[in-house]
TIDO-488262 format. One line per field, with one value per residue (C-alpha): x, y, z; residue number from 1; residue in one letter. Coordinates in Angstrom, 2 decimals, always signed. Example, Ala and Ser with C-alpha at 12.3 -4.5 7.8 and 13.67 -1.06 7.14 Angstrom:
BEGIN
X: (+12.30;+13.67)
Y: (-4.50;-1.06)
Z: (+7.80;+7.14)
nr: (1;2)
rest: (A;S)
***
This chain:
BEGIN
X: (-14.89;-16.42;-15.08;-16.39;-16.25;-16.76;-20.20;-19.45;-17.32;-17.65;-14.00;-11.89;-10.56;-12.56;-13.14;-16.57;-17.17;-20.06;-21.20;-24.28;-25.04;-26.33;-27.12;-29.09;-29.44;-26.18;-25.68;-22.62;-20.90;-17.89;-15.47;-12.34;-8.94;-9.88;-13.53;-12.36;-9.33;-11.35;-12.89;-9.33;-8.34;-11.08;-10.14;-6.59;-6.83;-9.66;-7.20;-4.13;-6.11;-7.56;-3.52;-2.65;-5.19;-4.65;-0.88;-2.26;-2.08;-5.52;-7.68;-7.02;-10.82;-12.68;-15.56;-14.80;-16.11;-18.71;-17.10;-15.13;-18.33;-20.20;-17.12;-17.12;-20.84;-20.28;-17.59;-20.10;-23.04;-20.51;-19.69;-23.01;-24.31;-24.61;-24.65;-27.36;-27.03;-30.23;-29.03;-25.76;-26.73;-25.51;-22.09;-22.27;-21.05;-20.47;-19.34;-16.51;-18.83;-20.74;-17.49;-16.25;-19.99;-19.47;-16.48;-17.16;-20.11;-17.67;-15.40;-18.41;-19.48;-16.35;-16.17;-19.19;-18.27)
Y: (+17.66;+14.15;+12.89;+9.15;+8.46;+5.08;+4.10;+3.28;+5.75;+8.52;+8.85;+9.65;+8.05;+5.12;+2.59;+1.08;-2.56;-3.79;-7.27;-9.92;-11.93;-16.04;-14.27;-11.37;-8.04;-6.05;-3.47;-1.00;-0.04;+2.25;+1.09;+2.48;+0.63;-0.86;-1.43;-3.28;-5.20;-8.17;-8.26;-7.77;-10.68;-13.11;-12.14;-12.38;-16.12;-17.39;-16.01;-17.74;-20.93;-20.95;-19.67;-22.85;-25.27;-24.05;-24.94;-28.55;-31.14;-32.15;-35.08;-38.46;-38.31;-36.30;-35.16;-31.97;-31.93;-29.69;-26.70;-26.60;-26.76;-24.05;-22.21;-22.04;-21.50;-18.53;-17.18;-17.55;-15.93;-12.77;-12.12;-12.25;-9.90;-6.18;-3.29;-0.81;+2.57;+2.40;-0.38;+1.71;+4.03;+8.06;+8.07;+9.68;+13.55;+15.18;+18.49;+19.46;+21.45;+18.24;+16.41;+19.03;+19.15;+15.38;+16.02;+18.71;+16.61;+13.47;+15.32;+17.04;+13.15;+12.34;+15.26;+14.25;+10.19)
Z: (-7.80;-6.94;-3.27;-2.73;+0.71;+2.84;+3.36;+7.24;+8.09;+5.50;+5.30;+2.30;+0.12;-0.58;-3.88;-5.14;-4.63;-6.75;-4.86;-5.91;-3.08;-4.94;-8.50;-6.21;-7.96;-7.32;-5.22;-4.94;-1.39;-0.78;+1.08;+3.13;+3.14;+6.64;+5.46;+1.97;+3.76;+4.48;+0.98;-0.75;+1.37;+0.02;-3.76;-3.12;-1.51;-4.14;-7.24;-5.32;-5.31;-8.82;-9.91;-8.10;-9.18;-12.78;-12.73;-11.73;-14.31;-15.54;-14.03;-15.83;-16.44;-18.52;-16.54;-14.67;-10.80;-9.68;-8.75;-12.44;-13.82;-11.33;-11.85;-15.48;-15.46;-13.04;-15.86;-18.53;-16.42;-15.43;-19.14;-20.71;-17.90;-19.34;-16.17;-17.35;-16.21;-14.59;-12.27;-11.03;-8.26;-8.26;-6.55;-3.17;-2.91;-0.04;+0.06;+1.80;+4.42;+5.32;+6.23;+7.91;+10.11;+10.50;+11.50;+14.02;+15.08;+15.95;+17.71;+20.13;+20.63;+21.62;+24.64;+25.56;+25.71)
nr: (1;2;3;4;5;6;7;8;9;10;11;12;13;14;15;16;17;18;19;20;21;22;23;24;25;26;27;28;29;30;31;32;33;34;35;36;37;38;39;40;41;42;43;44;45;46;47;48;49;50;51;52;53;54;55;56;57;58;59;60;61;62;63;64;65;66;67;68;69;70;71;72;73;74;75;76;77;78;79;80;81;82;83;84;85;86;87;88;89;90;91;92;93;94;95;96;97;98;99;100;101;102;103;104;105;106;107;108;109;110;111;112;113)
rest: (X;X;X;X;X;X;X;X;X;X;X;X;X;X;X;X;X;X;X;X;X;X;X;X;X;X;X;X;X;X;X;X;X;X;X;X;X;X;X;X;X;X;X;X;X;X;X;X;X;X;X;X;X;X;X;X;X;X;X;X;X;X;X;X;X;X;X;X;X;X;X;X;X;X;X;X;X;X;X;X;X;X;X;X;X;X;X;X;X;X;X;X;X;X;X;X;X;X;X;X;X;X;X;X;X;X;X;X;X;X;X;X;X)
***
């Protein structure tokens, strides 16, 4: 059984976010609810506004602004891209002995704090 845990708080459950920073190699983090909330925010408000700007009618003239364009070249870029399994790091395990050491570790911090 595979457990993937939160790279910042190695809690449980958490989902793998797979982010490129300006067309940087990619890099995969695990993320808690609280740690991914932020994240899920920004996709949530950038698919609102390209819902919203798609319902617009289309500009009188025919050449599309700069961010169609860098949008549509983003599109393009993302669906050409092929993930290698090389590139994709090994999920993290972590037993159920290690969390509860973690745990027991935590809690001993906290008497001590």
């Amino acid at each position: 059984m595979q457990i993937t845990v939160c790279d910042e708080h190695e809690t449980a459950p958490a989902r793998t976010f797979t982010i490129s920073v300006d067309g940087g190699e990619p890099d995969e983090v695990d993320l808690c609810e609280q740690c991914a909330r932020p994240l899920l925010d920004l996709i949530a408000k950038r698919r609102a506004r390209e819902s919203d700007a798609a319902a617009e009618p289309a500009p009188a003239s025919s050449q599309r602004s700069a961010p169609a364009r860098a949008r549509k070249k983003a599109a393009a870029k993302k669906a050409t891209a092929t993930k290698s399994a090389a590139g994709r790091r090994a999920p993290r395990v972590t037993t159920m002995a290690e969390i509860e050491a973690k745990k027991q570790a935590a809690a001993e911090k906290d008497e001590q704090g």
